[in-house]
Structure formats: C-alpha cells, structure tokens
C-alpha positions in Angstrom: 0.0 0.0 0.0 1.6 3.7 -1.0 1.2 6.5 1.5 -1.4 8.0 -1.0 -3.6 4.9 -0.9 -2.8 5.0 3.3 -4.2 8.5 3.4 -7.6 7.4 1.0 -7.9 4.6 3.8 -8.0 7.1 6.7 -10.4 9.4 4.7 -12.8 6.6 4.5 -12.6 5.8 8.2 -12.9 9.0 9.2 -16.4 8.7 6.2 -17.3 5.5 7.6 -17.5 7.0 11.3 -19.6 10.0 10.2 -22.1 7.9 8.2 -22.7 5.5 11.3 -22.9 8.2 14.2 -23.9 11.0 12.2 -26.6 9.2 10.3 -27.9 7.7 13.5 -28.2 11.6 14.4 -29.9 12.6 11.3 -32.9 9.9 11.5 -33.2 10.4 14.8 -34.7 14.2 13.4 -36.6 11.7 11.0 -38.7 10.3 13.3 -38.9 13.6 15.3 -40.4 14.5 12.3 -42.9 11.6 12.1 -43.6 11.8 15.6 -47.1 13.5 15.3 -48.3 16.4 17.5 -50.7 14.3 20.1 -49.5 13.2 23.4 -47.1 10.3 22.2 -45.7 12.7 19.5 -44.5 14.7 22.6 -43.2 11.9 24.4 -41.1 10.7 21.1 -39.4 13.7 20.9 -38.3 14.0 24.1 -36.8 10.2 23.7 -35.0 11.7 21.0 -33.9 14.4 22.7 -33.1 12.7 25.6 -31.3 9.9 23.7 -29.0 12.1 21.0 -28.8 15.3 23.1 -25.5 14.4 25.1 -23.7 13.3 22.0 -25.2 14.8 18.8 -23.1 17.5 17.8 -20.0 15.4 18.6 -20.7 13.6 15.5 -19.5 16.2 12.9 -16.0 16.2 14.5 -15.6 12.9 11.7 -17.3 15.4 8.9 -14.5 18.1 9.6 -11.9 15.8 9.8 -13.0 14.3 5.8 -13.0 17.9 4.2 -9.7 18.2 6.3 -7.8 15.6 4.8 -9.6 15.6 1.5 -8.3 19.5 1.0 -4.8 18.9 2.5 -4.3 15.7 0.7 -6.0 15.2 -2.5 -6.7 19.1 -3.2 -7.4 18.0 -7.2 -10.6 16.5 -6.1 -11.1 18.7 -3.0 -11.7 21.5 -5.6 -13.6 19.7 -8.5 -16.5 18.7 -5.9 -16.6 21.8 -4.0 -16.7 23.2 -7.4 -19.0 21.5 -9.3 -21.1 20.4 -6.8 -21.5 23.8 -4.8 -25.4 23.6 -4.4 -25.6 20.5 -2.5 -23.0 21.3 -0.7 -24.3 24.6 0.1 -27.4 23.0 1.0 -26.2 20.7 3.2 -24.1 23.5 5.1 -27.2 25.3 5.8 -29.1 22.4 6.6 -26.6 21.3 9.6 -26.6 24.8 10.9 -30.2 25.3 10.8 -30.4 21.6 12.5 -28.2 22.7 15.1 -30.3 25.9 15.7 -33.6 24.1 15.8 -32.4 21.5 18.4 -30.6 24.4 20.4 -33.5 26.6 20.7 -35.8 23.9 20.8 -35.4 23.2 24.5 -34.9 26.9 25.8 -38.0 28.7 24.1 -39.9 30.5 25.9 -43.4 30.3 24.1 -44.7 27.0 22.6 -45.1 28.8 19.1 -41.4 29.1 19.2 -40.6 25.7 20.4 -42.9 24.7 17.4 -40.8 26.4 15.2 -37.2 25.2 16.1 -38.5 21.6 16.3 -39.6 21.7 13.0 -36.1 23.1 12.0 -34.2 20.5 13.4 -36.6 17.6 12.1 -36.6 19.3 8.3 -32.8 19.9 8.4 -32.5 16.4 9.6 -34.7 15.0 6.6 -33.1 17.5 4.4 -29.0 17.3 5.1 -28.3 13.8 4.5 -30.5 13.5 1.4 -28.3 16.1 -0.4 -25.4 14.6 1.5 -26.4 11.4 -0.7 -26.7 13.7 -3.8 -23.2 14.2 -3.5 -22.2 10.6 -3.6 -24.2 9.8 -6.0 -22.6 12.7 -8.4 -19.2 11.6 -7.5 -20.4 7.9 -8.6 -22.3 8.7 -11.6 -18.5 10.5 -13.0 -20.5 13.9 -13.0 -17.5 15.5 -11.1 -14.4 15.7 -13.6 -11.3 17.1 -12.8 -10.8 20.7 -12.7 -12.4 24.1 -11.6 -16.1 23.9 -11.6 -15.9 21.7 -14.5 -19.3 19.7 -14.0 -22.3 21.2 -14.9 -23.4 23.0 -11.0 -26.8 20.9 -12.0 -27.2 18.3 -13.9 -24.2 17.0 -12.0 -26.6 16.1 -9.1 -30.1 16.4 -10.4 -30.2 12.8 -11.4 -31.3 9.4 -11.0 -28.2 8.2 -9.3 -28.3 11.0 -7.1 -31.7 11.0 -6.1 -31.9 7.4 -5.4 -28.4 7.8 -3.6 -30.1 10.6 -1.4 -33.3 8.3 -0.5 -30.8 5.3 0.5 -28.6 7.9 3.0 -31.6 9.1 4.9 -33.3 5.3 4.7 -30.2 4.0 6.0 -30.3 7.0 8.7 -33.7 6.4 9.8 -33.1 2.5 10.3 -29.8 3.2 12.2 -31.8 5.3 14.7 -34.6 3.5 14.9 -32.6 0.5 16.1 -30.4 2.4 18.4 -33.7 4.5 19.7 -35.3 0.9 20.5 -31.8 0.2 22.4 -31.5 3.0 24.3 -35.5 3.2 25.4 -35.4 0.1 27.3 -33.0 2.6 29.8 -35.5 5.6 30.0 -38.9 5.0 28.2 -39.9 1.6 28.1 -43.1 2.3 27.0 -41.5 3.3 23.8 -39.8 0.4 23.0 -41.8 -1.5 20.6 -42.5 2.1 19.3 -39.1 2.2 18.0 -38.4 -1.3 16.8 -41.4 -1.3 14.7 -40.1 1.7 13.1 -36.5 0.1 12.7 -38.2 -2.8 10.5 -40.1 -0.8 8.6 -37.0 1.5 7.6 -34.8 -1.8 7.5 -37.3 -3.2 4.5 -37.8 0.2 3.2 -34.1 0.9 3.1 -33.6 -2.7 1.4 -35.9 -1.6 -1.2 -34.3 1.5 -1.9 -30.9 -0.1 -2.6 -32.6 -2.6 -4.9 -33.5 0.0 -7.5 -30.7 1.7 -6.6 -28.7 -1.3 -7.8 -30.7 -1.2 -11.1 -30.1 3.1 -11.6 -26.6 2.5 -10.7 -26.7 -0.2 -13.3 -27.4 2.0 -16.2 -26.2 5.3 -15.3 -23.2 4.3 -12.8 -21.7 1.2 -14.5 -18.3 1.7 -12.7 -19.4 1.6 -9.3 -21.9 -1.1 -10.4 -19.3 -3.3 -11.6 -17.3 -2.9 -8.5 -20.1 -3.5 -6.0 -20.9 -6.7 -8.1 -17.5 -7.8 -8.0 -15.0 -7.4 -6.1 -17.0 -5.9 -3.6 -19.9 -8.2 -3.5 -18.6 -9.9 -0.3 -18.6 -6.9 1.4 -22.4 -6.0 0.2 -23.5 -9.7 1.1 -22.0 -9.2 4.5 -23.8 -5.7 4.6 -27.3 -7.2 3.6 -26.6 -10.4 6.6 -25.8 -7.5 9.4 -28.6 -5.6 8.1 -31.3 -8.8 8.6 -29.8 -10.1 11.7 -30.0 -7.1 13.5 -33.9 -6.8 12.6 -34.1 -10.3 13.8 -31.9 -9.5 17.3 -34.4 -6.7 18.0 -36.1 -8.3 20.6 -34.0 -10.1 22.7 -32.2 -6.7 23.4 -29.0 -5.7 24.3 -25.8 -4.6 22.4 -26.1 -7.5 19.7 -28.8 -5.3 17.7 -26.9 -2.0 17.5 -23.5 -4.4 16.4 -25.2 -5.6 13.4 -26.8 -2.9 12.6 -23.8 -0.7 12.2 -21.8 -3.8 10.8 -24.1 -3.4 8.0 -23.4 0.2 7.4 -19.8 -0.1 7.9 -19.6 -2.9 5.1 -21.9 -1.3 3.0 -19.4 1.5 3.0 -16.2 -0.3 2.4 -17.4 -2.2 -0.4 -18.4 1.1 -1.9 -14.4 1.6 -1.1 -13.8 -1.1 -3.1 -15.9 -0.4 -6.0 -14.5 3.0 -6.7 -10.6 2.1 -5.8 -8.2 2.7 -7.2 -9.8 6.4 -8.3 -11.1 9.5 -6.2 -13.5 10.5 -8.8 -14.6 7.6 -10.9 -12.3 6.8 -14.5 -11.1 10.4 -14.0 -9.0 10.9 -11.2 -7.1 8.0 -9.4 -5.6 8.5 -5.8 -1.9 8.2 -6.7 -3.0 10.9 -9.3 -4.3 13.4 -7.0 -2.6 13.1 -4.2 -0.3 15.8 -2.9 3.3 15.3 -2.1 5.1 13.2 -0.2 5.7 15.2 2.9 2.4 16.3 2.9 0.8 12.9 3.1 3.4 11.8 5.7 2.0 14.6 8.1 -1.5 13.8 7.3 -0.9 10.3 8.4 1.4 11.2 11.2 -1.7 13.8 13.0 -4.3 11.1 12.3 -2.6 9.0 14.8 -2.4 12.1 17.2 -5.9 12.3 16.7 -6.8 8.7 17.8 -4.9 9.0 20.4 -6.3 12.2 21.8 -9.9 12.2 20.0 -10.9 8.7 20.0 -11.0 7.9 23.8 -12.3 11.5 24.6 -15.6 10.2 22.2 -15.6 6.8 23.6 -15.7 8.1 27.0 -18.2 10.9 26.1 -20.7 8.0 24.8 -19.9 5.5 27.8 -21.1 8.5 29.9 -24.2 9.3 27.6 -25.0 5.7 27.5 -25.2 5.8 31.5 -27.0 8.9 32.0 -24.0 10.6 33.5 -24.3 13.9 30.9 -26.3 16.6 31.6 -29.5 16.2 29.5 -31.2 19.7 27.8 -34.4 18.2 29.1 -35.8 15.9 31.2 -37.6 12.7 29.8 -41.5 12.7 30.4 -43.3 10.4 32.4 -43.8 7.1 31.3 -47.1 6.8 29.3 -48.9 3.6 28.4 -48.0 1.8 25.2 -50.9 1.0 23.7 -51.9 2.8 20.6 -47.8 3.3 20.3 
C-alpha cells in the first residue's frame, strides 16, 4: 500500500465514522419529524432528545476531519466537488446549521409557538442534510464530477437518478440506524417506547432494502463503474452488509448490544465495499488516488496527525458515549413520564 492509498484509507474511516454516528443523528430528526403532534408525538421527541442530546453535535468532528484531509491531501478533487457540486454542498451547510439551531432553541423557548418552530427546524434539516449529503455521492459515482475548476455542470451534476436514489438510501439507511439504536436506548428511560421504536427500525430496515434494490438497477445504467465494482469485487462486502442488516432486525427483541452491532456492521460494510468499487480512483475513471494526491511530505503529516488524533480524540468520544449511555451527561431536558403503550 503507498502512503497516498494509506491516506484514502484514513479518509474513508474518518467517512465511515460519520455515516454511522452522524446518520444515526440525522434519522433520529426523521422520526422527530414523524412523531405527530398528540401526546405520544410529545413523548417521542423528548426520547429523541433525551437519547441524541449528550452526543449529537459530537458527531460532525468525523465530517471536519473528511474535508480536512480531502483539502490537505487530494486538493485535485477537493476543488472539482466543492466546485461543481457547490449547491448541495451549500445545501447541506445550511441544513446542519439550521439543524443545530432548531435542536438548540428547541429546549430553551420560551413560548410554545417558538418551540414549534425550532423543532420543526431541526426535524426538516434532519430530513433534508443527509438526502443532499447522498446527492453528492451519487454525483461523484455517476463520474459527473471531472477534474478541474467547476468543471461539472453546478446541476445536472446532481439532479439525477443516481443521485436522487443515492439521497433516499442515505436518509433510509439513517432512519433505520436510529430507529434501532432508539429501541436500544428506550429500554433505559422509556420503556413504554420500546416497541415504538423497533417497529419503526423494521419498517426502515425493508424500506431501506428496497431503496438499494432500485438503486442497484439506476446504478446499473447510469453508474456502471461503481456497479461493476459492487458486483464484483465488492460483492462480499455488500453480502456481508445485507446479513448484518437482517440479523440485526431479527436481534431486536431479545435486546442488548447484539442489535446495534449488526446494525452498524451493516453500514460499515456497506461503506467499504463502496471503497472497493470506486478504488483505485477518487472521482470515478477520472482521477485515481496516486494521481491526485499531494506530495510526499504532505501525506506523511496527514498520516502522522491522524494517529495524534486517535490517540487524543478517540478515547475522549468513547468516553463521552460511555457517559451518555449511562445517563451521566447533563440532559437539555428531562424525559416525560412514562405513558402507556398502547396505541404506540
């Protein structure tokens, strides 16, 4: 392995982390925003709240850390996304500061109108950010980013079928993340809530299995690269994905860790065999890693602060979600009481 293709490696772990915690975060605002406004619908959102509120803005430490080492490292393709792909990306911006703003404010407003008002931010943002998120990938694997200064069109490049359908599977894959880790985390504080939440994580596990059926089929026709790497060489990886994906469905009720394992084993393979379906290039037949990659020196310090940063940022997270995970971190509000669970 060159120090180039180390450095792609580290990018996509740093990826890999943010689409497991951060899409966790993101359908957790999904289902805020399918909560419903009656009683329950209250007592959902303050599950979510209660459940992501220690922890959530942790998460984009993983995001900062990808444009980091993307810019430093492979500026080439650094610049042709940010580029050519500066609406989504834009969109996405906005949508994780508004998200932040609505689930800020949310908690502190004064009048109910208000609190009305940021919720509905956060749960929108949280619909909206990782669906153009997924427009992103999905322009990068369609080879509608080429090399150069804004050299894709700003939107065709992600108005498409591969992106849409790429957008639907990121907030899909979201909503069934949280869902599972929801049902996990209820059986702590809101036990009422618990079948609540798993029926929602089969519902967005089969949905989200649907969606990357036909996305298969789009990628097929209009992303033949990626498709022939996903049904190749990756196709262990994706079998692996599809195996997590059902036996964490099927671990639901028996409890414990054992869901929450196999659920994110199936977003973390899912993601690597992606990996391998676009390797040995950064942007699809256009750009390979050894071709964009800066110099020497420069990918020699990129490697050397990524081990800095596991050693200082890794425990510092693990220790911040042990604490969260035993209701040692101050919450923004407390859980409601427990309310029956029929009707849930």
């Amino acid at each position: 392995m060159s120090t180039a293709e180390a450095v792609a490696a580290v990018l996509w772990l740093a990826a890999t982390f943010y689409a497991v915690f951060a899409g966790a975060d993101f359908g957790a605002g999904f289902w805020d925003l399918l909560s419903g406004r009656d009683g329950r619908g209250e007592r959902v959102r303050a599950a979510i709240t209660h459940s992501i509120g220690p922890v959530w803005e942790a998460n984009h430490v993983w995001l900062i850390f990808v444009l980091v080492v993307l810019w430093t490292a492979f500026s080439a393709a650094f610049a042709a996304i940010m580029s050519t792909l500066f609406i989504p990306l834009s969109l996405v911006a906005l949508g994780i500061v508004l998200r932040g703003a609505g689930f800020a404010f949310k908690g502190v407003a004064a009048r109910a109108r208000g609190r009305y008002v940021a919720d509905r931010l956060f749960a929108l943002s949280s619909l909206l950010t990782p669906f153009f998120m997924g427009t992103v990938v999905g322009a990068i694997a369609a080879g509608r980013v080429p090399p150069g200064n804004a050299a894709g069109d700003p939107v065709t490049s992600w108005l498409n079928a591969v992106s849409l359908v790429t957008g639907a599977l990121f907030v899909a894959t979201g909503a069934y993340l949280a869902a599972v880790f929801l049902t996990h985390d209820s059986r702590r504080f809101a036990p009422d809530l618990v079948a609540y939440f798993r029926r929602r994580a089969l519902v967005a596990g089969i949905l989200g299995g649907a969606i990357a059926v036909v996305a298969m089929f789009v990628y097929r026709a209009d992303a033949p690269y990626i498709y022939e790497g996903l049904t190749g060489d990756g196709i262990p990886l994706v079998i692996a994905s599809l195996l997590c994906g059902i036996a964490a469905l099927l671990l639901l009720r028996r409890g414990g860790h054992a869901a929450r394992v196999a659920a994110v084993g199936a977003v973390v393979t899912m993601v690597w065999a992606w990996a391998v379906a676009q390797y040995p290039y950064l942007l699809p037949q256009t750009l390979t890693i050894e071709a964009g990659a800066g110099v020497s020196t420069t990918l020699t310090w990129v490697l050397v602060v990524f081990v800095v940063a596991v050693v200082v940022v890794v425990p510092s997270l693990f220790l911040l979600f042990a604490l969260a995970q035993r209701d040692l971190v101050e919450e923004q509000a407390e859980t409601p009481p427990v309310i029956s669970e029929e009707g849930a």
